[in-house]
C-alpha positions, 0 to 999 in steps of 0.5 A: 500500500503506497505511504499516501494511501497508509496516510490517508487511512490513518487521517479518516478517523471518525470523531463520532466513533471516538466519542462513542468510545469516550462514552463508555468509559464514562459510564464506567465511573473512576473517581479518584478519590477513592482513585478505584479504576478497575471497571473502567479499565476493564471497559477499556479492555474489552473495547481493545479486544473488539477493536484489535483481535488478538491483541496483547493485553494485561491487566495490572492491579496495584493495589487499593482498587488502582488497576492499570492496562497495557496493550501492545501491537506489534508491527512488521519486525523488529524496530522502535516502540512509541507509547501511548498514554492516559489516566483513568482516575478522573476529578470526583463527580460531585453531584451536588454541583449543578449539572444540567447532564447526568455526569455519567451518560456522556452526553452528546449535545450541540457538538460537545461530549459532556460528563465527568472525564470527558476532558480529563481525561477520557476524551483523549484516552478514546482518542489514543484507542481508536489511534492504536486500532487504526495503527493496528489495521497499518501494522503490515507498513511499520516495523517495531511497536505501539503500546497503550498504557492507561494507568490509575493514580494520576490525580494522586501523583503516578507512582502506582499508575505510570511510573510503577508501569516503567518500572514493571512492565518492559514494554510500558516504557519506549523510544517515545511517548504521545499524551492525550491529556487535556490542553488544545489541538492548536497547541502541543506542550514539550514540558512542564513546571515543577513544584514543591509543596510546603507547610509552613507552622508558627507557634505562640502564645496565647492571651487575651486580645486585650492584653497582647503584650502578654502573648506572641501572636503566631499568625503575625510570625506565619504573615512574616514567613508568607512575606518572606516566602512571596520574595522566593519568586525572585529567585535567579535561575538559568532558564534554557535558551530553547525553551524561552525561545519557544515560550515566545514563539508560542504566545500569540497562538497559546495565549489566548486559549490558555489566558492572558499572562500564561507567558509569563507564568510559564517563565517565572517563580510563582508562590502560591498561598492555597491554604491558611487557618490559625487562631480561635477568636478575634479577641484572642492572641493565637498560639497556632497558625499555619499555611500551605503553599505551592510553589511553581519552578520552570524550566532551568529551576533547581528544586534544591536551591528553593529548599535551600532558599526556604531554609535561609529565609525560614529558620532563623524565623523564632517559632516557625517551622517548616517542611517540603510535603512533596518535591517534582523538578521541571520536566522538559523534552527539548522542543527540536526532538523528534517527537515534538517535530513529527507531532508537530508536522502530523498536526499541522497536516491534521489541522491545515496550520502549524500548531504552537509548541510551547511549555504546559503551565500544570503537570502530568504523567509526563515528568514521569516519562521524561524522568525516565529519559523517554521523550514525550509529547502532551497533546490533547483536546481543549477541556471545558469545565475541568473538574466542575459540572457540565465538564466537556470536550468538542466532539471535533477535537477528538477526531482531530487528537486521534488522527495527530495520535495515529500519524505521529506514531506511524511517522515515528515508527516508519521513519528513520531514526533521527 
């Protein structure tokens, strides 16, 4: 079959038919917390089975309700593998908020997917399936393998999802990775900021507000640790030329989906206060305060030189004590890769215009790829009520992410090696 005739096939993914995919797996209801993902990897299971006879699937449970899958297609002979990959824990449904679907018919209306997942991330998980079914029809033209992975535990940071499928399963790890997590067809994302998350506790003593002078006020030593800790966002680093470049490149295009200032954000230190709580009563000095905080690093940001910021603006802090309650360096895969630039170009074809290429301001299972060494790509469909009620996704952008998923990965496992 001539390479166009491949190519072409592989462009004719129906959008209806992966909405109808993205429908059952809604049906099948994951949310995390309690983060339970064996029935919906079950339905995901059986629709592989029908898609793809013979196909090599496994089931992994890793304990507390999280089951994983794994399938491979193997194509002509030996060569490259490129893995596909989602998370099937979704945001919880909460019935309560006021959804005008049931969150769990997936809903078609007006051209839109609606339920719980349908933009993060069972939309583009659909996506990614009918993409291996349809490279599965093409295996006669390539050489090497595609693999699915779809893992529990995203939402609660991976390490019994993805990275305990790296880690255990040989073939759930390849040459490259392709993420259909939420974002925009317009826009593929080659990295992602760090974090750490910290606790920050100050103690005093109590008395009556009336008589301060003879108390120590423990939320006016958090207010001076805060002040402290907003001033990390200063923070020097050496940011990496090419990624700068392609944050500025990418703005006139990535910013106005993504929100005025994502430039900005994508290049710099940011200091969040999530959480505070302390005292009992207004007339009472508190003995306790304390708050929690995320803090944002990019590309070029050392999470060991903010820890050690943080111990030198802290520490010599009388009653205020402080810890990192979780740790995750910026993950990059450099924009001139080969994945990034066949994704890029299989969009473009896809599309009729060239996507951005730029950095993703929230994180994902791919820092766990890339902590691997493993290039990855995130692209995905353009989420709509994220987390919230009447959560949605265009029923257009998942055809359009399915067949940038299907050509990337022919292109990937057809083409030379660069």
């Amino acid at each position: 079959m001539p390479h166009a005739a491949i190519r072409a096939l592989l462009a004719a993914i129906d959008a209806a038919a992966v909405a109808s995919i993205a429908q059952r797996l809604i049906a099948a209801p994951s949310p995390n917390p309690p983060g339970e993902t064996g029935a919906v990897a079950q339905v995901a299971a059986d629709i592989l089975r029908a898609a793809i006879p013979g196909v090599d699937l496994a089931l992994h449970d890793t304990g507390e309700g999280i089951v994983n899958l794994v399938a491979r297609v193997r194509g002509t002979g030996p060569g490259r593998r490129i893995v596909l990959n989602g998370h099937l824990d979704t945001y919880p449904v909460n019935p309560d908020l006021p959804w005008t679907v049931d969150p769990l018919a997936g809903t078609l209306r007006d051209g839109r997917l609606y339920g719980r997942g349908a933009a993060d991330m069972k939309g583009g998980i659909a996506a990614s399936i009918a993409a291996l079914a349809a490279l599965a029809e093409m295996r006669a033209h390539w050489p090497g393998e595609a693999v699915l992975t779809l893992a529990g535990d995203e939402e609660t940071m991976g390490a019994r999802g993805t990275q305990w499928l790296i880690e255990n399963v040989p073939h759930a790890a390849g040459d490259a990775a392709i993420i259909g997590d939420a974002g925009s067809p317009s826009v593929l994302r080659f990295g992602e900021k760090g974090f750490l998350w910290v606790h920050v506790a100050a103690g005093g003593t109590p008395s009556h507000g009336a008589h301060v002078h003879l108390g120590v006020n423990a939320i006016a030593r958090l207010r001076r640790a805060l002040d402290a800790l907003d001033a990390l966002a200063d923070l020097p680093f050496d940011a990496p030329g090419d990624v700068t470049a392609a944050i500025a490149a990418a703005w006139p295009m990535s910013e106005p989906l993504a929100g005025a200032g994502e430039a900005g954000v994508l290049g710099r230190i940011t200091v969040n206060v999530g959480r505070i709580e302390g005292g009992t009563s207004m007339n009472l000095v508190p003995a306790a305060a304390a708050a929690w905080l995320d803090i944002r690093l990019p590309a070029g940001a050392d999470p060991a030189a903010m820890e050690t910021a943080l111990a030198a603006a802290l520490d010599p802090m009388d009653g205020v004590r402080w810890e990192v309650l979780r740790r995750v360096g910026p993950s990059v895969t450099p924009p001139g890769s080969e994945i990034i630039r066949r994704t890029a170009a299989a969009a473009q074809e896809v599309l009729g215009f060239a996507p951005a290429v730029n950095m993703r301001v929230g994180g994902s299972d791919a820092r766990l790829f890339r902590r691997f060494g493993i290039p990855t790509v995130v692209y995905g469909p353009t989420p709509f009520n994220m987390g919230g009620a009447d959560e949605n996704v265009l029923v257009a952008e998942l055809g359009v992410v399915a067949r940038v998923h299907a050509l990337a990965a022919f292109d990937f496992l057809a083409g030379a090696a660069e």
